[in-house]
C-alpha positions as YAML, in Angstrom:
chain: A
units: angstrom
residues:
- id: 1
  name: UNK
  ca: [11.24, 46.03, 53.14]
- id: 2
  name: UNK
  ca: [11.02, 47.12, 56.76]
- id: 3
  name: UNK
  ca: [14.14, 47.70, 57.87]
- id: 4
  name: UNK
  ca: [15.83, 46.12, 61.86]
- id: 5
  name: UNK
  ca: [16.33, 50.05, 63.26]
- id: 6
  name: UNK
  ca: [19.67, 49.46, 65.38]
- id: 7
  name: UNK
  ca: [20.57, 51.62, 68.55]
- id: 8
  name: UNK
  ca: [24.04, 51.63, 70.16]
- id: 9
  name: UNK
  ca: [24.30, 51.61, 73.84]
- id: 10
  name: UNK
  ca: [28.42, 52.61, 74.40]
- id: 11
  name: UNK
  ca: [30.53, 54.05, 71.47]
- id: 12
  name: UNK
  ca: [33.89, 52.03, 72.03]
- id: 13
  name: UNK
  ca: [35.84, 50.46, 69.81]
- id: 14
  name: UNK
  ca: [33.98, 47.10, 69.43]
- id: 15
  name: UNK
  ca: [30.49, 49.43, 68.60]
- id: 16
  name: UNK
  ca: [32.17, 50.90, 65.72]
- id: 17
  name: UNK
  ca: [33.18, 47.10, 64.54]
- id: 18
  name: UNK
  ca: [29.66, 46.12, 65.04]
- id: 19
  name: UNK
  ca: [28.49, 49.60, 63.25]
- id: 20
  name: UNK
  ca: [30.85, 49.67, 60.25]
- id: 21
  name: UNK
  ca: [29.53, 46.63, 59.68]
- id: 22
  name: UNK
  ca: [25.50, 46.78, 59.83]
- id: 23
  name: UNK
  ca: [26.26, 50.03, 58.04]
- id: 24
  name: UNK
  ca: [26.83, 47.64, 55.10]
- id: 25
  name: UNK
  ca: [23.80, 45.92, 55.67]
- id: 26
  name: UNK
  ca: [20.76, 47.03, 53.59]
- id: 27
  name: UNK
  ca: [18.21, 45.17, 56.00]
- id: 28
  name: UNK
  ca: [19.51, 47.58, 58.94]
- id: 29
  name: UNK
  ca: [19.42, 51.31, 59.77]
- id: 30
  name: UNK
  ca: [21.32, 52.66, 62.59]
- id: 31
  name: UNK
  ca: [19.12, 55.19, 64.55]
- id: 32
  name: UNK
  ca: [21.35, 56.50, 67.15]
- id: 33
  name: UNK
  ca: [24.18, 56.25, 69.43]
- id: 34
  name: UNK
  ca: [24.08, 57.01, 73.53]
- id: 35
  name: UNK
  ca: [27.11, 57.35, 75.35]
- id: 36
  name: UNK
  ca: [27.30, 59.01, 79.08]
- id: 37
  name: UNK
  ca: [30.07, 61.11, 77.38]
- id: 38
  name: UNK
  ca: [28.14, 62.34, 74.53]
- id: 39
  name: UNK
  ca: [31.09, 63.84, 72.78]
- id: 40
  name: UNK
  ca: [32.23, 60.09, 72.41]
- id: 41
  name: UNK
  ca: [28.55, 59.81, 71.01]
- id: 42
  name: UNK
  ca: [28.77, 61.88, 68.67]
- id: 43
  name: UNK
  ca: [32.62, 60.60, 66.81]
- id: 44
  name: UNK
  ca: [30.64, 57.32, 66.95]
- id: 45
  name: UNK
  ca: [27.21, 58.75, 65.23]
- id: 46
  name: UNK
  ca: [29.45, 61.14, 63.06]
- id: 47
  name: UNK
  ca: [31.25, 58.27, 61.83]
- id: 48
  name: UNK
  ca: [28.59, 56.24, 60.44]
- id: 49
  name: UNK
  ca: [26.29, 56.84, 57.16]
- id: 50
  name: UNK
  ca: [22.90, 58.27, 57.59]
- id: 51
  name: UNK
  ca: [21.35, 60.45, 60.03]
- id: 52
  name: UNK
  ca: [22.26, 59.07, 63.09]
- id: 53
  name: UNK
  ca: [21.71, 60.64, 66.53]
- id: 54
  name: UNK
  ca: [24.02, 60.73, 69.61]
- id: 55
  name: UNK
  ca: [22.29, 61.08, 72.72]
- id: 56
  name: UNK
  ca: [23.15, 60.38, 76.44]
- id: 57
  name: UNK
  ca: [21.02, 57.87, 77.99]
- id: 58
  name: UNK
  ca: [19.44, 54.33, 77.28]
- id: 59
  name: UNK
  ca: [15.89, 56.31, 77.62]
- id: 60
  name: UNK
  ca: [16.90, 58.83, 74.68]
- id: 61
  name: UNK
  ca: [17.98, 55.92, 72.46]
- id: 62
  name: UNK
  ca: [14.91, 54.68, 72.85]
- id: 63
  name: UNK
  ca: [12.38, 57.42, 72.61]
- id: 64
  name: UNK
  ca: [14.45, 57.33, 68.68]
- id: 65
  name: UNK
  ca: [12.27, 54.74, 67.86]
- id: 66
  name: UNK
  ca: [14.83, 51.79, 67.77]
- id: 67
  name: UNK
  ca: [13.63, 48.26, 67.98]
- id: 68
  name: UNK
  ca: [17.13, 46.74, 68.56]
- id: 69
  name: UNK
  ca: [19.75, 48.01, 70.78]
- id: 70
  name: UNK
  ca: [23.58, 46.79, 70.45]
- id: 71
  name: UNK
  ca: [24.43, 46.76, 74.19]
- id: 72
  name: UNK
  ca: [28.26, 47.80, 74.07]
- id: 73
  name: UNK
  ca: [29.26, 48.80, 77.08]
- id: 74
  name: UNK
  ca: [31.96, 47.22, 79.95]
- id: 75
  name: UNK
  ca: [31.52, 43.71, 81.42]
- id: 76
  name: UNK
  ca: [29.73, 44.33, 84.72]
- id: 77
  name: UNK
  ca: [27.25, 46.97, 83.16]
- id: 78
  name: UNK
  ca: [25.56, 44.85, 80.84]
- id: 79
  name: UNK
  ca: [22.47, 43.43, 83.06]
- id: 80
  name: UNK
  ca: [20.31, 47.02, 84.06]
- id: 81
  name: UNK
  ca: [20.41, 47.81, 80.52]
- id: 82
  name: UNK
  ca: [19.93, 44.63, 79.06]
- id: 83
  name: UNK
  ca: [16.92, 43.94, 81.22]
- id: 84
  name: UNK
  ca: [15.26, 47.28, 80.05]
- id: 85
  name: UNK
  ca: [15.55, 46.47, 76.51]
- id: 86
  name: UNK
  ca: [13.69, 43.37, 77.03]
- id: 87
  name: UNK
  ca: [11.07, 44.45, 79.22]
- id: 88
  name: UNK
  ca: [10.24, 46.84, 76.62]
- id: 89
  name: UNK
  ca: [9.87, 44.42, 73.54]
- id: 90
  name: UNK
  ca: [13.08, 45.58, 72.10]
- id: 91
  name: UNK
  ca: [15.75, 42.86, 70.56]
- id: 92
  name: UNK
  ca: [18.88, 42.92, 72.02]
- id: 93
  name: UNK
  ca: [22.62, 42.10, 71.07]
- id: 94
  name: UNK
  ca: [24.98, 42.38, 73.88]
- id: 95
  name: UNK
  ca: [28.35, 41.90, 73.89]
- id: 96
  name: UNK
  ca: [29.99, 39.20, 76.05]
- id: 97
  name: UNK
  ca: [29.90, 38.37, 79.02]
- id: 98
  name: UNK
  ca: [25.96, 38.03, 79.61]
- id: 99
  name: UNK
  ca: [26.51, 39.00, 83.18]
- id: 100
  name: UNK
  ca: [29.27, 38.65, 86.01]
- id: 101
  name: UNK
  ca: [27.06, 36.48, 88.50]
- id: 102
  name: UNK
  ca: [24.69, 33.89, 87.99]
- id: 103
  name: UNK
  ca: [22.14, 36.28, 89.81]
- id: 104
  name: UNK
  ca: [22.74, 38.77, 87.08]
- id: 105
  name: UNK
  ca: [22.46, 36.41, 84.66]
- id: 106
  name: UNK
  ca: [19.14, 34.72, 85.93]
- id: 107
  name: UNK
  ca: [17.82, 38.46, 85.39]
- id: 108
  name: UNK
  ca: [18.18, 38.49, 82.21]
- id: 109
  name: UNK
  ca: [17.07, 35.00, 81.40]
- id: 110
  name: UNK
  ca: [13.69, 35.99, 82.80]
- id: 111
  name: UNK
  ca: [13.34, 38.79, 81.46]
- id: 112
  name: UNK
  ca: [13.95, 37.13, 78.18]
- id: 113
  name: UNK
  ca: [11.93, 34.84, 78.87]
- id: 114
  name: UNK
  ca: [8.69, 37.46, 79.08]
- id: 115
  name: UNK
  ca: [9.84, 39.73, 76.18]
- id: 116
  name: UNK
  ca: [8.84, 39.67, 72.34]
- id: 117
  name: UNK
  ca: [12.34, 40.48, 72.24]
- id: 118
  name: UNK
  ca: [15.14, 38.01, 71.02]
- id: 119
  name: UNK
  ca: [18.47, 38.03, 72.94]
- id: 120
  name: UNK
  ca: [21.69, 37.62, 71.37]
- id: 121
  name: UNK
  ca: [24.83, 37.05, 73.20]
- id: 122
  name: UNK
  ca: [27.84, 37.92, 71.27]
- id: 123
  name: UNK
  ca: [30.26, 35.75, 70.98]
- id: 124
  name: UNK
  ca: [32.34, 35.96, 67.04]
- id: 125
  name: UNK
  ca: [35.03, 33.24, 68.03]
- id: 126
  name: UNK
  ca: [32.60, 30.50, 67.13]
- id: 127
  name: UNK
  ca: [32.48, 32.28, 63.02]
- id: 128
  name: UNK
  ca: [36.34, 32.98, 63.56]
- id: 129
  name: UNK
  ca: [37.28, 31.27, 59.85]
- id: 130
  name: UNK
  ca: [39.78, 29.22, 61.41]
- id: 131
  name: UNK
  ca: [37.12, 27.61, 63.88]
- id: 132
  name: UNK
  ca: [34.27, 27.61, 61.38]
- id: 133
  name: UNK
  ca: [36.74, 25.36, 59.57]
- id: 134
  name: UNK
  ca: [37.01, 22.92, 62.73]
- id: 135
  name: UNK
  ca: [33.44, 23.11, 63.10]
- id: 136
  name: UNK
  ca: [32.96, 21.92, 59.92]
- id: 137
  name: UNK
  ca: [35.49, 18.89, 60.19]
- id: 138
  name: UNK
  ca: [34.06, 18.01, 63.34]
- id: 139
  name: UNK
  ca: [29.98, 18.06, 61.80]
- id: 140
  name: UNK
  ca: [31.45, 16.56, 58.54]
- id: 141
  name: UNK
  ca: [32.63, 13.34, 60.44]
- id: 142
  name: UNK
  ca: [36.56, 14.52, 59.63]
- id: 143
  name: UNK
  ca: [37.29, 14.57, 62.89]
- id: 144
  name: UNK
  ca: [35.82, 13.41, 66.39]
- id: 145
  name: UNK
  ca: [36.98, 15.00, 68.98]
- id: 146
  name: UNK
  ca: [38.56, 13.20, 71.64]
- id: 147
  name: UNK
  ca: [40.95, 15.17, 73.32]
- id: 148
  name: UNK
  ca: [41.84, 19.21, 73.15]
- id: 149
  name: UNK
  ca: [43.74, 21.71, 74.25]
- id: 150
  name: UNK
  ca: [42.80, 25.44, 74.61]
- id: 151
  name: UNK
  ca: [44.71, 28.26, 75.47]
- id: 152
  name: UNK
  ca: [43.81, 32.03, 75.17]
- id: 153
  name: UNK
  ca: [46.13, 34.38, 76.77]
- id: 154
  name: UNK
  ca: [45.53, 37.94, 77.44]
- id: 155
  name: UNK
  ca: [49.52, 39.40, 77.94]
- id: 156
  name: UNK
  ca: [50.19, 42.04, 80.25]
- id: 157
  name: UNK
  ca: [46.69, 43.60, 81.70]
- id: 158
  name: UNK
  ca: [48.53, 47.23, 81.31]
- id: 159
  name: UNK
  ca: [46.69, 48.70, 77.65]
- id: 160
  name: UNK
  ca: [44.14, 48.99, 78.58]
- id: 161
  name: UNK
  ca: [44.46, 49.67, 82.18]
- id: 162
  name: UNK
  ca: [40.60, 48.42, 82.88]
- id: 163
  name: UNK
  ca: [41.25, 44.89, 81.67]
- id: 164
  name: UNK
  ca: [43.16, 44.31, 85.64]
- id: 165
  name: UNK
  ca: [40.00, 46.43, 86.99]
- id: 166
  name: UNK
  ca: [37.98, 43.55, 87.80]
- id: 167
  name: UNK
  ca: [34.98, 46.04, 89.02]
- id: 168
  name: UNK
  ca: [34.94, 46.61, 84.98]
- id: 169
  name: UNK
  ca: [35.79, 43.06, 83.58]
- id: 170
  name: UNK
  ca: [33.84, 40.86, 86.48]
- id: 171
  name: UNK
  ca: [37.02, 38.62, 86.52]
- id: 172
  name: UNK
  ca: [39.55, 37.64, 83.94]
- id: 173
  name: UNK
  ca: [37.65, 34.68, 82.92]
- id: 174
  name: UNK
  ca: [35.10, 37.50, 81.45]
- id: 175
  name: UNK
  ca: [37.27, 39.53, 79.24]
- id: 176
  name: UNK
  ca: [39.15, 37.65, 76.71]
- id: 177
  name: UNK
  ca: [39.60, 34.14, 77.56]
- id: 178
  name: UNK
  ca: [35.27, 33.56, 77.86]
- id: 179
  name: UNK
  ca: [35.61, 32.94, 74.15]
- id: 180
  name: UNK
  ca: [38.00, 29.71, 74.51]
- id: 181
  name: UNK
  ca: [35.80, 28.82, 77.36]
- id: 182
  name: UNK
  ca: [32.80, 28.99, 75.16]
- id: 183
  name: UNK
  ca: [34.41, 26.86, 72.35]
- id: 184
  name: UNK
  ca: [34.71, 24.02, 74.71]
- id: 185
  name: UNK
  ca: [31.18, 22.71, 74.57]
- id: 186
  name: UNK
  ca: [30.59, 24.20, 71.13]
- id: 187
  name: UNK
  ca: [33.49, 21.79, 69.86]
- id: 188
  name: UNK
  ca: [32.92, 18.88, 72.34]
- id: 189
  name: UNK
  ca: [29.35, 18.74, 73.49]
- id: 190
  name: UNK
  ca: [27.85, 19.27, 76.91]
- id: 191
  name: UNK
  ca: [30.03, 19.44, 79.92]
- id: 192
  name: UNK
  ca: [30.27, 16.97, 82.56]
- id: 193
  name: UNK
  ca: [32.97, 18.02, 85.31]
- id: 194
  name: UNK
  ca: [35.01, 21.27, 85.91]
- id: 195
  name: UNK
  ca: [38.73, 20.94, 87.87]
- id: 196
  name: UNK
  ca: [40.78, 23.73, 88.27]
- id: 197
  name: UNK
  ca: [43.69, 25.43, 89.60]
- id: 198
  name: UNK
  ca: [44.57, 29.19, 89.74]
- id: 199
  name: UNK
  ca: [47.49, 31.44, 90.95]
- id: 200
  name: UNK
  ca: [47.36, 34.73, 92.35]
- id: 201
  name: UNK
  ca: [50.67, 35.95, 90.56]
- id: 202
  name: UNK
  ca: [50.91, 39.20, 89.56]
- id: 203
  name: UNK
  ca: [47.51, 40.67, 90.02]
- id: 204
  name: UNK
  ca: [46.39, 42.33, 93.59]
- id: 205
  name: UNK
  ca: [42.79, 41.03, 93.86]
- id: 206
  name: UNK
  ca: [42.47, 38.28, 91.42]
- id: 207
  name: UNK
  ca: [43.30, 35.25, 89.86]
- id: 208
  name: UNK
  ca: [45.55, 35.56, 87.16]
- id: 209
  name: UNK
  ca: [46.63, 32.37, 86.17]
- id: 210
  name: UNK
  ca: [44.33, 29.23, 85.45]
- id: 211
  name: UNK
  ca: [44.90, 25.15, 84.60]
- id: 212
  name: UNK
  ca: [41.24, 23.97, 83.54]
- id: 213
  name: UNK
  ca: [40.44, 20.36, 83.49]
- id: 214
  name: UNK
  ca: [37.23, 19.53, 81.58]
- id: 215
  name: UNK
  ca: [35.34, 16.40, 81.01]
- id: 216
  name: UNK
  ca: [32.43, 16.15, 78.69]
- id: 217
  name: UNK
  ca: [29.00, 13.87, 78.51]
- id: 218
  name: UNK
  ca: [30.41, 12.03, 75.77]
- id: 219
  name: UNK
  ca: [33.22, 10.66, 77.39]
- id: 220
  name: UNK
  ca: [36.00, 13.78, 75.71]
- id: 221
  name: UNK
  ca: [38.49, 15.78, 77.62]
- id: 222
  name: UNK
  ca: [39.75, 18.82, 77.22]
- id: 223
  name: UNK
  ca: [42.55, 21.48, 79.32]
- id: 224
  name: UNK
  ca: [41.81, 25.14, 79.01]
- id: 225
  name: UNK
  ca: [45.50, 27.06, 80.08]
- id: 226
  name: UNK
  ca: [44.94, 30.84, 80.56]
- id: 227
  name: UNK
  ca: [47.17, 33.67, 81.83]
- id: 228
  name: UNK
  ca: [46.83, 37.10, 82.36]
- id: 229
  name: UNK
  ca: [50.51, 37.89, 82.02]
- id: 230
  name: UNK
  ca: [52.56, 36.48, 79.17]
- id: 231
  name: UNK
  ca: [53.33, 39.14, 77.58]
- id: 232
  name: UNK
  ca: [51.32, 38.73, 74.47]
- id: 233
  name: UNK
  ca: [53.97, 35.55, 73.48]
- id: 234
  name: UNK
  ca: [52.81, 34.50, 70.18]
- id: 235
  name: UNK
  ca: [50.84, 32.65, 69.03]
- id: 236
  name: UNK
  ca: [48.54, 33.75, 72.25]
- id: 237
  name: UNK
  ca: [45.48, 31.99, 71.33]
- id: 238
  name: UNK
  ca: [45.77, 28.21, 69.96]
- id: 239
  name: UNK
  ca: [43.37, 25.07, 70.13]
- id: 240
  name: UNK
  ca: [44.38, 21.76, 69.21]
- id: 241
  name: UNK
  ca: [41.95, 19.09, 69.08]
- id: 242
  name: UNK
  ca: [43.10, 15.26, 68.56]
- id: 243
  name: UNK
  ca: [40.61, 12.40, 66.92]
- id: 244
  name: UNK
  ca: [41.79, 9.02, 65.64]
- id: 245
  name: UNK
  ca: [45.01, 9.35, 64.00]
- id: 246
  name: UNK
  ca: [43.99, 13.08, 63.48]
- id: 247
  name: UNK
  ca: [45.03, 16.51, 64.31]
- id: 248
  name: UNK
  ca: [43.38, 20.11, 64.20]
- id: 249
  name: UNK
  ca: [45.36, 22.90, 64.67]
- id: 250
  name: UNK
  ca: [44.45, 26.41, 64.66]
- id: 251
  name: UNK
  ca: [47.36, 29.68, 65.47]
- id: 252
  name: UNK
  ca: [45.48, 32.49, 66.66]
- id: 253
  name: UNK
  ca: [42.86, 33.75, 64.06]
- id: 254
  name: UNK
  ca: [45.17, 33.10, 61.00]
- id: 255
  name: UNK
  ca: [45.94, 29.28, 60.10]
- id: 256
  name: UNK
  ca: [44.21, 25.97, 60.67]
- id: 257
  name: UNK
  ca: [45.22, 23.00, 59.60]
- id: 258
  name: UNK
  ca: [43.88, 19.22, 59.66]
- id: 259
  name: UNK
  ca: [46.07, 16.08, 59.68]
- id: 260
  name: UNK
  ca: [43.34, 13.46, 58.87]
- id: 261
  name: UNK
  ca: [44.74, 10.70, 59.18]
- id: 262
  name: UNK
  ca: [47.85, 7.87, 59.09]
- id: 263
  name: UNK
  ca: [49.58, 8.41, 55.99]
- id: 264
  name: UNK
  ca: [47.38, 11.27, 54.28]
- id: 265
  name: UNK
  ca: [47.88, 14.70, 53.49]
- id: 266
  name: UNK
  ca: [47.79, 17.64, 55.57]
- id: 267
  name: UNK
  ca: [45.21, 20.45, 55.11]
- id: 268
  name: UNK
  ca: [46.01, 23.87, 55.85]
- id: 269
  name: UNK
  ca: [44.43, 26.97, 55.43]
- id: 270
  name: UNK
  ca: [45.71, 30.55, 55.95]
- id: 271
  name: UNK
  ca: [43.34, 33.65, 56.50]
- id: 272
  name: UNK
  ca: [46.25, 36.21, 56.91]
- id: 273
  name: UNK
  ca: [44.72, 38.24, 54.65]
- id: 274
  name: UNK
  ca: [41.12, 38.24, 55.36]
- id: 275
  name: UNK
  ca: [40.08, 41.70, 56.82]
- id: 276
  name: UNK
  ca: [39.91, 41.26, 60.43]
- id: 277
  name: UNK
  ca: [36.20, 41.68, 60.88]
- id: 278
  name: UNK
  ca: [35.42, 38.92, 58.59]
- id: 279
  name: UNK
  ca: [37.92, 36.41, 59.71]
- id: 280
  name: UNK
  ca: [37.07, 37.32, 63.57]
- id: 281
  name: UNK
  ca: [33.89, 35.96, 62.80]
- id: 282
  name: UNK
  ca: [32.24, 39.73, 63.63]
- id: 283
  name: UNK
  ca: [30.51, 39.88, 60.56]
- id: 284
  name: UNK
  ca: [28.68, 36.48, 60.36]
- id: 285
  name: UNK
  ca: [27.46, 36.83, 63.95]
- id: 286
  name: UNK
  ca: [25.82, 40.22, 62.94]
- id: 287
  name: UNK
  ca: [24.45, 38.63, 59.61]
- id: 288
  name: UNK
  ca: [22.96, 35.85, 61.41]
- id: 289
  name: UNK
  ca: [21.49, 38.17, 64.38]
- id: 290
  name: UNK
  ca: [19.61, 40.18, 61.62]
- id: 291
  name: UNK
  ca: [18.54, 36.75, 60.07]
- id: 292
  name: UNK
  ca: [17.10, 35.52, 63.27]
- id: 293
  name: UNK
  ca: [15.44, 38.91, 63.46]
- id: 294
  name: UNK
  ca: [13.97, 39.37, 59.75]
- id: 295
  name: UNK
  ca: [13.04, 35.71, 59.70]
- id: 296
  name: UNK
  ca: [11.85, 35.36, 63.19]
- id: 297
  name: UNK
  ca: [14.34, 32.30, 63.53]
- id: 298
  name: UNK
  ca: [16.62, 31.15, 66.46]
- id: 299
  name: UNK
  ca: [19.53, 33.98, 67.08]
- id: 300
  name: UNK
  ca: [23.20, 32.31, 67.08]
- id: 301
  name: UNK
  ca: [23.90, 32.55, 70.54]
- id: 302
  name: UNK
  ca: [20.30, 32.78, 72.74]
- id: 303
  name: UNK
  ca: [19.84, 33.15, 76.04]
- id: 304
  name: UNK
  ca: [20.13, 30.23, 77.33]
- id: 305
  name: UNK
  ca: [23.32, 29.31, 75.30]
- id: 306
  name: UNK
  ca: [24.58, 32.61, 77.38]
- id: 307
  name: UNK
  ca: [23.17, 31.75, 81.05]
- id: 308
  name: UNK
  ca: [24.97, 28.07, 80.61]
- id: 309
  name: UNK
  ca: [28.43, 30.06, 80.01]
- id: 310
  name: UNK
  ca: [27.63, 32.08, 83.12]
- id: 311
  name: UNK
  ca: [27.37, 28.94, 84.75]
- id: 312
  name: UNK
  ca: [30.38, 27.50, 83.86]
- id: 313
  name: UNK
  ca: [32.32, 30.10, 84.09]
- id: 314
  name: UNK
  ca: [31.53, 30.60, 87.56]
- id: 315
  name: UNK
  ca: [31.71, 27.04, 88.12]
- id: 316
  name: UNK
  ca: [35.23, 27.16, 86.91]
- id: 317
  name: UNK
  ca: [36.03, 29.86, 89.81]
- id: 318
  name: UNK
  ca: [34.22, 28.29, 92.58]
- id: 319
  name: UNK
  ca: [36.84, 25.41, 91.66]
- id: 320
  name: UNK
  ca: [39.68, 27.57, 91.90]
- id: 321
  name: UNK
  ca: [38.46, 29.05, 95.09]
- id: 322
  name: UNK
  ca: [37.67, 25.48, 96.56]
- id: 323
  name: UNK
  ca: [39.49, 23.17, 94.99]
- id: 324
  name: UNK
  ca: [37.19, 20.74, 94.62]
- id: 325
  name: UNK
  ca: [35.78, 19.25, 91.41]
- id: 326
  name: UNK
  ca: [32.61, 20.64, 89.91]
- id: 327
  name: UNK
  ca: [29.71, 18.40, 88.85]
- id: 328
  name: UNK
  ca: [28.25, 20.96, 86.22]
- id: 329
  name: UNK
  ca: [26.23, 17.78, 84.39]
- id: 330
  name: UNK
  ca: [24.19, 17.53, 87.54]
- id: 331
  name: UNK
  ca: [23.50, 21.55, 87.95]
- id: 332
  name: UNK
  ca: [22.47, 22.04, 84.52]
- id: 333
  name: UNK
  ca: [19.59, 19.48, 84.96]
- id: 334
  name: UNK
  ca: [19.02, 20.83, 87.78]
- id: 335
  name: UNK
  ca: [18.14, 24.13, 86.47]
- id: 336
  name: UNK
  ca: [16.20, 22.55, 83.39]
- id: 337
  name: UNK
  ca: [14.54, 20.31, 86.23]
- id: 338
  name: UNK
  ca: [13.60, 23.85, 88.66]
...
């Protein structure tokens, strides 16, 4: 069996997530590692089985012979690299955001676009167990979603110091609280407006507090509640989504729980002690990426699923900033129309 050969652009913590776990995975073998610091390289390379390489530069990882490269490095440095990969035939996994501006996004799309490559965006809070499990009520006709609320909070933007460097994140929106943005249409369908209001608080050049309202094409709404300074209050990241007579409930990454219905009985469900890769949904997303590669199926999050969170994520500033509703229906079909 030929084996996916994986490269790893940036040796931080969430490339060692994504490594320890391909290293389990008999379809892959990791190649090398490139860091600018190459000391950082090599703990990464060191650290994983085989004979893997740490080198410097995007060019060295490639001259290894990879045909996949793991783009792992901060928020706003994702589109030069990502664009390389793909105009050189090679698959590509980056990790979230796609890109900070819709200019940097439309890059990639067409590059994409003209590549034998396949581009993955990744995003694990949609294989999160708890949200797998409201996926699955929702498809299995348990519950239809009528009504949500989302909240993702990020706590004090002190450890680490980048995450209130928005030259490194792009924007809060783009560091942790993109995945409870993505979940919106993945639970309730495609959006139709975009309302919000944000607060300067604490933070010198950005927003740092944000009241989403979102409506969707088929007819549900949703709020989205974000800050950037709660001090990691607990539970930090909750959804709750209501259908007739019915409840979901999830509690950061550990517990969901269904109330069905009028008079029936409640179902719960409590991953406390799943290992954290596996419940964070970090392992199905790279399963899946390797299926779509080995089987030359659809990857879990394409490129256009990724350009359409740009979108909306910027949408969702350009409301703070104005103040004005956002008809993101319209510019979607727009785009599909151009």
């Amino acid at each position: 069996m030929k084996k996916v050969k994986v490269g790893f652009l940036g040796s931080g913590f969430i490339a060692s997530v994504h490594g320890s776990i391909l290293q389990e995975d008999e379809r892959v073998e990791i190649t090398g590692v490139a860091d600018i610091v190459l000391d950082n390289a090599r703990k990464l390379a060191d650290s994983l089985e085989g004979n893997v390489q740490a080198v410097e530069t995007l060019e060295e990882l490639i001259a290894l012979g990879v045909d996949t490269v793991y783009v792992t490095t901060p928020n706003t440095t994702h589109v030069g690299p990502v664009v390389k990969c793909l105009e050189a035939d090679l698959n590509v996994f980056s990790e979230k955001p796609m890109a900070v501006t819709e200019e940097g996004a439309e890059r990639i799309r067409e590059a994409a676009k003209g590549s034998k490559g396949v581009y993955n965006l990744g995003m694990n809070r949609r294989y999160a167990s708890t949200h797998k499990k409201v996926k699955e009520w929702i498809e299995g006709g348990a519950l239809n979603p009528h009504l949500g609320q989302f909240k993702l909070n990020r706590g004090e933007l002190l450890k680490p110091a980048w995450t209130a460097d928005s030259n490194k994140t792009g924007g809060f929106l783009y560091e942790t609280t993109i995945h409870q943005i993505d979940l919106l249409p993945y639970f309730f369908g495609p959006v139709k407006t975009i309302r919000c209001e944000a607060r300067q608080n604490i933070s010198d050049n950005e927003f740092d507090d944000f009241a989403v309202l979102v409506t969707f094409e088929n007819g549900g709404i949703a709020t989205l509640v974000s800050s950037a300074h709660s001090g990691w209050s607990f539970p930090f990241e909750t959804i709750e989504i209501y259908g007739k007579y019915s409840t979901a409930t999830t509690a950061e990454l550990e517990t969901v729980r269904l109330s069905p219905g009028l008079k029936q009985q409640m179902i719960a469900e409590d991953y406390t002690q799943v290992p954290f890769y596996e419940k964070g949904g970090y392992v199905e997303e790279d399963r899946l990426f390797i299926d779509a590669l080995i089987n030359n199926t659809a990857p879990p999050v394409d490129v256009e699923d990724a350009y359409q969170l740009t979108m909306l994520i910027n949408a969702i500033y350009e409301s703070a900033g104005t103040g004005e509703e956002i008809d993101f229906a319209s510019r979607i079909k727009a785009l599909k129309k151009a």
